[in-house]
C-alpha positions as CSV (number, residue, x, y, z in Angstrom):
1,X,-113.1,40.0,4.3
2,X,-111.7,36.6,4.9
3,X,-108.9,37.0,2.1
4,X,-108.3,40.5,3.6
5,X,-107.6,39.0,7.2
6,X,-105.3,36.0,5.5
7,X,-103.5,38.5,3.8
8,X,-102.7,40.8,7.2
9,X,-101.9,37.4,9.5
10,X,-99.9,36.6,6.7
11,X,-98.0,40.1,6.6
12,X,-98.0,39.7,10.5
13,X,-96.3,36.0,10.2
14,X,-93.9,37.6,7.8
15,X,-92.9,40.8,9.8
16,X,-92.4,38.1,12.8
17,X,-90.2,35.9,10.9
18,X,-88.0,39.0,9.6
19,X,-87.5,39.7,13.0
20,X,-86.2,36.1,14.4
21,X,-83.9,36.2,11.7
22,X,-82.4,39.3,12.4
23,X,-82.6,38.3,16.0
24,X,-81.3,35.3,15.1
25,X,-78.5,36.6,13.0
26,X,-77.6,39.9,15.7
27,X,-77.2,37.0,18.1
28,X,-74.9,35.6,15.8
29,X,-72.6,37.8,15.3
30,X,-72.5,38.9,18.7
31,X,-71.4,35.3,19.5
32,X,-68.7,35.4,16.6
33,X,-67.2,38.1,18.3
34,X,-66.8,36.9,21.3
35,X,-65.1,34.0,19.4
36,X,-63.0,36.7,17.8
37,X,-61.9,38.1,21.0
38,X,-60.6,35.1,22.3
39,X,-58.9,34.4,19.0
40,X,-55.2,35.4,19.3
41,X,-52.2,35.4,16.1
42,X,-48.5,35.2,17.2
43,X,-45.8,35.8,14.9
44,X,-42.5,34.5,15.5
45,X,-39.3,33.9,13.8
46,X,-36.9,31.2,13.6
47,X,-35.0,31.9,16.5
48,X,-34.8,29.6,19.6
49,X,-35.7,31.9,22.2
50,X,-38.5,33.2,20.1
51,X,-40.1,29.4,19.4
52,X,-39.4,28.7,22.8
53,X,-41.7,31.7,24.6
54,X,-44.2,31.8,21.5
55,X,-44.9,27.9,22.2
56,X,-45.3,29.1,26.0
57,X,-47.6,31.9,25.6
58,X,-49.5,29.4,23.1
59,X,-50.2,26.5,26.0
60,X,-51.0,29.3,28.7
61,X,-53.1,31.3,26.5
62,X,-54.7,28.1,26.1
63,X,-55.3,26.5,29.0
64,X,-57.1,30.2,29.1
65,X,-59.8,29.5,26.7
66,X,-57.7,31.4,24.1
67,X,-57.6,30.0,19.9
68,X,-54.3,30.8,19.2
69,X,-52.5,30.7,15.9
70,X,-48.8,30.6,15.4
71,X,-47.0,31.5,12.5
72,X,-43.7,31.7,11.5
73,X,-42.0,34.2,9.3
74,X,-38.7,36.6,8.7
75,X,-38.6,39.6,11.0
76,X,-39.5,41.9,8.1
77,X,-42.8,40.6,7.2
78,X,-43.4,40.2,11.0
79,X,-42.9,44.0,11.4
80,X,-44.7,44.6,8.8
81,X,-47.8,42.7,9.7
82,X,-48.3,44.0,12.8
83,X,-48.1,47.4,11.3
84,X,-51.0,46.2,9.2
85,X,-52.4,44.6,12.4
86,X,-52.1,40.8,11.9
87,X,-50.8,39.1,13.7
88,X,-51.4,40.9,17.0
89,X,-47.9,39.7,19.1
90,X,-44.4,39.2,18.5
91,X,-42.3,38.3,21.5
92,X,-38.4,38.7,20.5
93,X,-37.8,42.4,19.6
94,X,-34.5,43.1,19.9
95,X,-33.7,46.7,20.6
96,X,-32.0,49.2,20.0
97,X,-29.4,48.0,18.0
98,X,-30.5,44.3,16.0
99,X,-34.4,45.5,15.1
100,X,-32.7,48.9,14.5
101,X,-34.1,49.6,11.3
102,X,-37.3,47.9,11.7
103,X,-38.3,49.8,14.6
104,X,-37.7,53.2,13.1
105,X,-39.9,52.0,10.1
106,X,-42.9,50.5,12.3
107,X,-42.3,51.1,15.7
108,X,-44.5,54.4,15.7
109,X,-47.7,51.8,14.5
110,X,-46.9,49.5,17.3
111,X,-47.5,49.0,21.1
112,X,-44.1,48.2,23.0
113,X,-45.2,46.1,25.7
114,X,-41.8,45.7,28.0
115,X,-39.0,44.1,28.0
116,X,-38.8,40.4,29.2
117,X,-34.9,39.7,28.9
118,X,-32.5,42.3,28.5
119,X,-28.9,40.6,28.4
120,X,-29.4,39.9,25.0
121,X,-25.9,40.1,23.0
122,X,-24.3,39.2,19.9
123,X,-20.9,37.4,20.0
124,X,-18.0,35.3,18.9
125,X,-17.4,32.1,20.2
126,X,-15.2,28.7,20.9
127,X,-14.9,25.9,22.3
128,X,-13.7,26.3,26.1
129,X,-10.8,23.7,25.1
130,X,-9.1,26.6,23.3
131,X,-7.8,28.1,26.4
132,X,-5.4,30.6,24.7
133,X,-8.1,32.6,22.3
134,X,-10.1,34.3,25.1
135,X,-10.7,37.4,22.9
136,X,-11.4,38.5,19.5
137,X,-8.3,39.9,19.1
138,X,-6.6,36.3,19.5
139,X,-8.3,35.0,16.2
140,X,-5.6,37.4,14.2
141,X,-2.6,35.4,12.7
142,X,-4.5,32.0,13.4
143,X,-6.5,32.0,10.3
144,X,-5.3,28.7,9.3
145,X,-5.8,27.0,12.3
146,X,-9.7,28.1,11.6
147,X,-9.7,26.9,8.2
148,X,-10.0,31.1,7.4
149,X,-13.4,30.8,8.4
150,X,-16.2,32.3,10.8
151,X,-19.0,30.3,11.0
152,X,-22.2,32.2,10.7
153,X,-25.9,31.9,10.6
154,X,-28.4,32.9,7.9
155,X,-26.9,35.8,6.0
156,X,-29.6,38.4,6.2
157,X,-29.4,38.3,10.5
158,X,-28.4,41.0,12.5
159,X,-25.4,39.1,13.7
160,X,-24.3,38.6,9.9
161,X,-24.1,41.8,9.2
162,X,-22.5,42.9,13.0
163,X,-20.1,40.2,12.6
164,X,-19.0,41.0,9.0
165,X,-19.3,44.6,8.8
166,X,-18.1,45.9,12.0
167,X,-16.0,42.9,13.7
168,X,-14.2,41.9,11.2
169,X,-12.6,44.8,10.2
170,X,-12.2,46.0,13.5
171,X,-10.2,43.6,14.6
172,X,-8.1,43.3,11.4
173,X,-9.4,39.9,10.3
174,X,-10.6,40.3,6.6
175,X,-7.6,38.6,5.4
176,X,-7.4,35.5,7.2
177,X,-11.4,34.9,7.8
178,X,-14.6,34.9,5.8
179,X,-18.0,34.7,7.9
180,X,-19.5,31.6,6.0
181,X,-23.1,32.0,5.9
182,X,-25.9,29.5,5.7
183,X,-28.4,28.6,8.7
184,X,-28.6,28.3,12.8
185,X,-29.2,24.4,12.0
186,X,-26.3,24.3,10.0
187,X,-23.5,26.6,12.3
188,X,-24.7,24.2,15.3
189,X,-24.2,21.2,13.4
190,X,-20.6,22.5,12.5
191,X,-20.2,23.2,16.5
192,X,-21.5,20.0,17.1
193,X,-19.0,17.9,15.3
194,X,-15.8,20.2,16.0
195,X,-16.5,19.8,19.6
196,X,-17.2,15.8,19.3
197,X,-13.9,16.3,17.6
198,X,-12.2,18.6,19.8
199,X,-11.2,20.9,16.8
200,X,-10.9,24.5,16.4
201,X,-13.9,26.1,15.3
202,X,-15.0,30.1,16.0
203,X,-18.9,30.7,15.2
204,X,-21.1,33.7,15.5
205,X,-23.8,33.2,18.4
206,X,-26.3,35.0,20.8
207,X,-27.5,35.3,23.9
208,X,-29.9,33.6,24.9
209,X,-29.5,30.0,23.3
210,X,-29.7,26.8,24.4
211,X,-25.8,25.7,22.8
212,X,-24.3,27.6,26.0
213,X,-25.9,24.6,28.2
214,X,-25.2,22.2,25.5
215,X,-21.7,22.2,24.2
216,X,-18.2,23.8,25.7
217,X,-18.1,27.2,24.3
218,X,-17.1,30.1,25.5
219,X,-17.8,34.0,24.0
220,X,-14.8,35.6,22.9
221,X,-13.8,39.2,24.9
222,X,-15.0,42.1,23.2
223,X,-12.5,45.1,23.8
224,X,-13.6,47.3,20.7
225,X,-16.9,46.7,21.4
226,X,-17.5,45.4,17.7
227,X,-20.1,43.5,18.6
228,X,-22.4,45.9,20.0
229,X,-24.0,46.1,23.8
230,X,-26.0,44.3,25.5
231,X,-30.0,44.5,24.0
232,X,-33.0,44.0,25.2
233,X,-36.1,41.6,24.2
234,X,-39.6,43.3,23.9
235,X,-42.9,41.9,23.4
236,X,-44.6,43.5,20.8
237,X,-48.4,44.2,19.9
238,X,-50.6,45.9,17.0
239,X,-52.2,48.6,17.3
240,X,-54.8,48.2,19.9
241,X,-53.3,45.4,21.4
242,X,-53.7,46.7,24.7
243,X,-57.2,47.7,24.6
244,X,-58.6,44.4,22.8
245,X,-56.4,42.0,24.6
246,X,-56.1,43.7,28.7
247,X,-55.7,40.5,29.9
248,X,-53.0,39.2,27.7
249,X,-51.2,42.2,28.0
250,X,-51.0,42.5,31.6
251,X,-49.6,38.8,31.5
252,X,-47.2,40.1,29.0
253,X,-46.3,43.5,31.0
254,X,-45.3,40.6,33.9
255,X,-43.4,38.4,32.0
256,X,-39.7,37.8,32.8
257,X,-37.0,35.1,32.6
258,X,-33.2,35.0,33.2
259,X,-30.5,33.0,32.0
260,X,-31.1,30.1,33.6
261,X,-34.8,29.7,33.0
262,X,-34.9,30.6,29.1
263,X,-32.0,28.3,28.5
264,X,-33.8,25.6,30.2
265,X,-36.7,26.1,28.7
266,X,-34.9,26.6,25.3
267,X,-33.6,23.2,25.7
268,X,-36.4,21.3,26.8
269,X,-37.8,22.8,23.5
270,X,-35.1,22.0,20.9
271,X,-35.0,18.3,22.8
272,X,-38.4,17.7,21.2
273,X,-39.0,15.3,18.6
274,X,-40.5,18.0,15.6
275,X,-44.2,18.7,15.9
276,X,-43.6,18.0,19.9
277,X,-42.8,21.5,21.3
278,X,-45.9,22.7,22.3
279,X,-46.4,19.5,24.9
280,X,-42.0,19.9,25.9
281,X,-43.5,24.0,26.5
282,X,-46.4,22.7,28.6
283,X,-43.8,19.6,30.7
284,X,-41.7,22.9,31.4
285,X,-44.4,25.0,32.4
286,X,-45.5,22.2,35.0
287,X,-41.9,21.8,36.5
288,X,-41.8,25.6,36.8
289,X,-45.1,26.6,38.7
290,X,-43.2,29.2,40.2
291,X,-42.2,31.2,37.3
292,X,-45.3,30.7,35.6
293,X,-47.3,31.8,38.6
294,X,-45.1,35.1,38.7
295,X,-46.9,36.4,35.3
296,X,-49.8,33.9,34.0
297,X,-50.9,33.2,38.0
């Protein structure tokens, strides 16, 4: 009778302690996913404007109580990703013309969440000092002064292929010029030293970038329209980026910044010493309450 009652409080103790585990362990995982929730991936790629706002949204997010991870890659694999849902935001889709193909592959899996900047244009550019080539058409017959070349950026960008495939020919330059491609770091360190110089140089660049407030330049008329319109910049979720991040999404749906503010930001950015840009994204966040308070407020 004894061993009888042992054994039941014993299978009673045992049901109990199934049960605080699994209590234990629900609990758990209800407290992992609120972890989740708060857990946020940004892709970005190695354009200025792009680190610039993805260091941005990673201070506010976090001053929010968000974890968020940054990571950088090539717009393909970005596109790609968020197709396959990670990482959940990309902030520097340009559309219609420079994402073109992208979108037309992904888009339909994705959540366009508006457009923060939308004088976004490709163009050919130099030095202010060279006050009698105000248009692309000037460059013809002054090859040599160039050196025959069009400094580019990295040879699988939008701009490349603009640059070579539609302005080049349009405007009758394919034999004096060749687009030299290599890297943003690289085209800007060219600029820098023609300019210290005071020596022709014509390079491909965008807006929005920081080199506009930092060295003379000038963009180079566009009569043909080579070159393409002006774009806009989208932020870009996964699917279900809405639903699982409403708060995020509305400060996203609210974001805007013109010329002045992105370049600004943009340069207080590229002035930081490597590994600093988060804290120059926070110093410009404090110095501009205002535009911070228009969409993280």
């Amino acid at each position: 009778m004894v061993r009888t009652r042992s054994r039941r409080l014993v299978a009673v103790l045992a049901v109990l302690a199934a049960l605080i585990v699994v209590a234990a362990g629900c609990g758990g995982r209800e407290q992992q996913t609120g972890q989740e929730a708060k857990q946020i991936n940004i892709g970005y790629i190695a354009w200025d404007e792009d680190i610039a706002v993805t260091y941005l949204y990673k201070e506010l997010l976090e001053r929010r109580g968000y974890q968020v991870n940054i990571t950088e890659l090539e717009a393909g694999p970005i596109y790609a990703g968020l197709a396959q849902g990670n990482p959940d935001l990309f902030l520097d889709a340009w559309l219609p013309a420079t994402h073109e193909d992208y979108w037309k592959q992904y888009g339909p899996q994705l959540e366009d969440l508006g457009v923060w900047y939308d004088q976004a244009t490709l163009n050919i550019a130099v030095p202010n000092y060279m006050t009698d080539v105000n248009s692309i058409a000037d460059l013809r017959g002054r090859g040599a002064e160039f050196g025959g070349v069009i400094t580019g950026i990295d040879p699988g960008a939008g701009l490349s292929r603009t640059t070579k495939d539609k302005a080049i020919p349009a405007y009758g330059l394919q034999n004096e010029y060749q687009l030299q491609t290599s890297s943003t770091t690289a085209m800007l360190a060219a600029l820098q030293k023609a300019t210290d110089e005071q020596r022709p140089i014509v390079v491909t660049l965008w807006h929005p970038h920081w080199a506009y407030a930092r060295f003379p330049i000038k963009d180079l008329q566009d009569p043909m329209g080579a070159m393409g319109t002006a774009e806009q910049i989208h932020a870009v979720g996964r699917q279900g980026f809405s639903q699982d991040f409403p708060e995020v999404t509305e400060m996203v749906k609210r974001f805007k910044l013109n010329d002045q503010q992105l370049a600004s930001l943009e340069n207080e950015i590229n002035s930081a010493p490597k590994g600093q840009e988060q804290a120059a994204a926070k110093k410009w966040a404090d110095a501009n309450p205002n535009v911070i308070n228009s969409f993280a407020g």
